[in-house]
N, C-alpha and C positions, 0 to 999 in steps of 0.2 A: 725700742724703736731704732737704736744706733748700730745695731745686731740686723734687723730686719732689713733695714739701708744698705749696710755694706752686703748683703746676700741678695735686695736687690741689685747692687754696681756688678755685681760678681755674676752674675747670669743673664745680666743685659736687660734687663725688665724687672718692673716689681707684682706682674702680674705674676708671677711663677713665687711669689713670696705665700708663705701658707697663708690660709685664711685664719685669722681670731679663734680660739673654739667657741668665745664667743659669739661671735658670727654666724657660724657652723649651726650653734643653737636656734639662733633667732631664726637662721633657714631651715632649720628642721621643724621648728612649730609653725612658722607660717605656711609651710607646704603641708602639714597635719590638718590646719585651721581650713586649708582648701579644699585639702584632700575630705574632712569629713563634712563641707557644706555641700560638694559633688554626691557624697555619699548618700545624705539627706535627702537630694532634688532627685537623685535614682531612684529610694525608695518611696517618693511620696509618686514619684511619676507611676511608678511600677504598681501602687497600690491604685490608682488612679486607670490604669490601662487593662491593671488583672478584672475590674468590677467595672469595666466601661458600659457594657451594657443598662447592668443598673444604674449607675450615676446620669449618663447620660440621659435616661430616661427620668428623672428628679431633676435635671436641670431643664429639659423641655416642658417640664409641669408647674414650673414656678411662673406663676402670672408677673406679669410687669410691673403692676400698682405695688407687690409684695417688694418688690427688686427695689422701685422706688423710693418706697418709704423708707425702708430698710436702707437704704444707702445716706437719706435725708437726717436719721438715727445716729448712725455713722458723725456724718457731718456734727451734728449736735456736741456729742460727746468731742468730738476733734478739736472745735473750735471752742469749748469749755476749759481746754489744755491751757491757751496762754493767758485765763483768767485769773487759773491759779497761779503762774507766773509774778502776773499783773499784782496778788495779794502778795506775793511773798516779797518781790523786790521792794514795793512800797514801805512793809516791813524793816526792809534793811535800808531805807534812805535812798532809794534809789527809782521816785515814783515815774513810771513810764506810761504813756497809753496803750488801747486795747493795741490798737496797732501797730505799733511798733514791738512789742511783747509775741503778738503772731508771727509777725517777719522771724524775729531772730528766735523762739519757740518751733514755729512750724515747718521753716527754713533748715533749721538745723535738726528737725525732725527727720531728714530726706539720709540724714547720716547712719540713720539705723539701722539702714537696707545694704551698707558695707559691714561686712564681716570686724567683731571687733568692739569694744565699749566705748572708744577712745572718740571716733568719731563724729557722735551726735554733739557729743561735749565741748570738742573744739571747732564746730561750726558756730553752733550755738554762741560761743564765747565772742569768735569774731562778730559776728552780726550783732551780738548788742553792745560791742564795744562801740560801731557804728550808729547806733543809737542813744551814743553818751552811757553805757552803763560800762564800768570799768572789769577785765579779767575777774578778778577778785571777788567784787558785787554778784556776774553772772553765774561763775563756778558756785559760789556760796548757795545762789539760789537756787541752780539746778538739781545739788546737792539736795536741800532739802523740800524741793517740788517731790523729785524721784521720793526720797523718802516717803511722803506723807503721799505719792501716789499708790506706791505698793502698801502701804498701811490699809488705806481704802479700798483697794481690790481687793486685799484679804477680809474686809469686814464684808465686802459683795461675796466673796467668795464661801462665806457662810453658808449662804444659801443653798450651795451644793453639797455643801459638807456630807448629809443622809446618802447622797449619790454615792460618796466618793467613801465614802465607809460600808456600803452595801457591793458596791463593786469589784473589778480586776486591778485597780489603781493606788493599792493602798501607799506605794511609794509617792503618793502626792501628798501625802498628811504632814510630812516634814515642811511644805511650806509655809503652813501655819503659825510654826513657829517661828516666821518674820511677824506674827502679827501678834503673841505676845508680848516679843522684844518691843517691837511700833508701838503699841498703846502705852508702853511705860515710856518711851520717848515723845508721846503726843504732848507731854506737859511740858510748857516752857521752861523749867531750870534746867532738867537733864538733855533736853534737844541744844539747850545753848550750851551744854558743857560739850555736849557730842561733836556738835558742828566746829566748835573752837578746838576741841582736837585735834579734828581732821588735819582743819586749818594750819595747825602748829607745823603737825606731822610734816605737810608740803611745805613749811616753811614760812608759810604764808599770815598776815595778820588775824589775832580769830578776834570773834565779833565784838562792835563797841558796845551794844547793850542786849539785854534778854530777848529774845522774839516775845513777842504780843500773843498771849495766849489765844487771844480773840481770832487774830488771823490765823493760828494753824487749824483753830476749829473751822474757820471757813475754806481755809483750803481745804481741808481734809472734806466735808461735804461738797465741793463743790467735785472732788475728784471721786467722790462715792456717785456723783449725780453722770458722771462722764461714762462710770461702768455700767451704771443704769440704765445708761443710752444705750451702751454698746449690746447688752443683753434684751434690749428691746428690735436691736437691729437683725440678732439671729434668734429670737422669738418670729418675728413676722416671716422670717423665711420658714422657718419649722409652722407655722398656720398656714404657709401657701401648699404645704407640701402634705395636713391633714394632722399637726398636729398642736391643737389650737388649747388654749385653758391657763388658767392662772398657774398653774402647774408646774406649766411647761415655762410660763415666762417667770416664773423663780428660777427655776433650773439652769437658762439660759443666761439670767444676770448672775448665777454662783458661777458658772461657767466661764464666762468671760471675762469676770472677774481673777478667779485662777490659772485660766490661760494666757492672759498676760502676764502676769508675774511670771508664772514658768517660759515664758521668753525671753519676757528681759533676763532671768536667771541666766539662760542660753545665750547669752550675749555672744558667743563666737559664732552664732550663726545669724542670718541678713536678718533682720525684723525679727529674732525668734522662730525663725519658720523650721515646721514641723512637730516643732515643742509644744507651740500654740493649738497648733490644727489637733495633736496628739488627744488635747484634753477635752474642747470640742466635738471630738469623736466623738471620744467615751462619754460623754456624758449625756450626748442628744440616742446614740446607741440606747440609752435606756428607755426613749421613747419611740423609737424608731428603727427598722433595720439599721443596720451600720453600713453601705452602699447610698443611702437618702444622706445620713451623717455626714460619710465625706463627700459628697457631692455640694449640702451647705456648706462646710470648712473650707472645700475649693470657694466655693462664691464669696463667702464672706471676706475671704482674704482677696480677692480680685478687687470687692468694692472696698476696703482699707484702702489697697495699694491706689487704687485710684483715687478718694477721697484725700490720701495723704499727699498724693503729685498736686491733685485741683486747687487744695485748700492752700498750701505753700506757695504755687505760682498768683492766687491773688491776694494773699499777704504782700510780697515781694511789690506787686504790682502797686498795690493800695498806698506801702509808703513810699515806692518811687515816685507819684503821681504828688503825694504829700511832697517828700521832697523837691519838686520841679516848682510846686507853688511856693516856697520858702517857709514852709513850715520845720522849726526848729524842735528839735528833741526836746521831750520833758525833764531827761533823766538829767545828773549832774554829770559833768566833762568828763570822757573816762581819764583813770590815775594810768 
């Protein structure tokens, strides 16, 4: 530093002082981290505009009532997100209501749409601190929300499995193997020895007593019930479009069950986008041209992205309105 000083006295600025290479770095991944979400939004556009014809012609045939419900599916599954929340902090001493668990859950949902893991996580963190749930409390819970949510899409993800072993996709079979690792984690000794590691690792206190087996089983069902939703949301668009049967609505709850995890895996891009849509494809493609496919992968993500804006701004609303009447937080004071 005492080096870098005097070389900046000595040329009149310490703008002309080299940059860190560290520095250097962190600027050459974040321009990488841009450079391949631009990359991303090129090709999905470019796949999008090469098959205009046909997509177009799949998006004017989708009846309304299908868009509807299908969006209301959506909802379902979305707003099932801060239940499990709601289970797991109560778990850790930390009992909140439904709604204040949506604020800072759905709230900090909106962080996913920036490039980056880091985001969701320290929204999140803020907002339930203002809800009385302390840093520590919410990281812990997020932690193991995420975990027991990709355990569940992997057990939804089953369902496709016959697709995705008969298909072009065999590079999706590896992520199965979060869901051996998960099920041997589902048991509360080793989830609490995991999560206490983490915890060490960051420095932080790990937990005062075992998780409740009871609750991770109900989380975990209630986040199987969320993928369920979501695979019912692009079922009814794959029936507007002619391709209706019990079938297809397996196919579609393995589907998006899978295409979640392979987003969030994708975490340096906004919501997973492109990774998500990637698996969607391929796997309604099995019942349908692949032109109709991404035409719902376009729609289904328009109605997320909107369900995730709708649902956030009347969370937010709900406990402001709470708070205006003097309603005090459940949780206990954050540390």
């Amino acid at each position: 530093m005492k080096v870098q000083d005097d070389l900046a006295t000595t040329d009149g600025t310490a703008a002309e002082v080299a940059a860190p290479p560290s520095s250097r770095k962190a600027t050459i991944i974040a321009w990488a981290k841009r450079l391949l979400v631009v990359l991303v939004l090129a090709a999905a556009t470019y796949q999008v505009v090469d098959q205009w014809n046909a997509v177009s012609k799949t998006l004017l045939s989708l009846s309304w009532q299908s868009i509807v419900l299908s969006m209301l599916a959506v909802y379902a599954g979305v707003w099932l997100g801060p239940v499990v929340w709601k289970v797991v902090l109560s778990d850790l001493g930390a009992p909140v209501r439904v709604s204040e668990a949506s604020k800072f859950y759905l709230v900090g949902q909106l962080g996913k749409y920036v490039p980056g893991a880091v985001w969701a996580v320290l929204l999140s963190m803020e907002l339930a601190k203002e809800a009385g749930v302390s840093r520590a409390r919410s990281f812990t819970a997020g932690l193991i929300a995420t975990g027991l949510g990709v355990v569940a899409s992997m057990i939804t993800g089953l369902l496709a499995l016959p697709i995705i072993l008969d298909g072009d996709h065999p590079e999706l079979l590896w992520l199965f193997a979060l869901l051996v690792v998960g099920l041997v984690f589902l048991h509360p000794v080793p989830l609490t020895w995991l999560v206490s590691t983490v915890l060490k690792l960051l420095r932080k206190a790990p937990l005062p007593h075992r998780l409740n087996g009871f609750a991770i089983f109900k989380g975990v069902v209630l986040a199987v019930a969320i993928y369920v939703m979501f695979g019912v949301h692009l079922w009814l668009l794959a029936t507007s479009v002619g391709a209706p049967g019990l079938n297809t609505l397996i196919l579609c709850a393995g589907a998006m069950g899978v295409s979640m995890t392979a987003g969030l895996m994708a975490f340096f891009l906004p919501s997973g986008l492109g990774a998500r849509e990637a698996v969607i494809v391929a796997a309604l493609a099995t019942v349908m041209p692949a032109s109709q496919a991404l035409a719902l992968a376009v729609v289904s993500r328009l109605i997320f992205t909107i369900a995730d804006l709708s649902s956030a701004g009347v969370a937010a609303g709900f406990v402001w309105l709470q708070g205006k009447r003097g309603v005090a937080p459940t949780a206990p004071a954050a540390d």
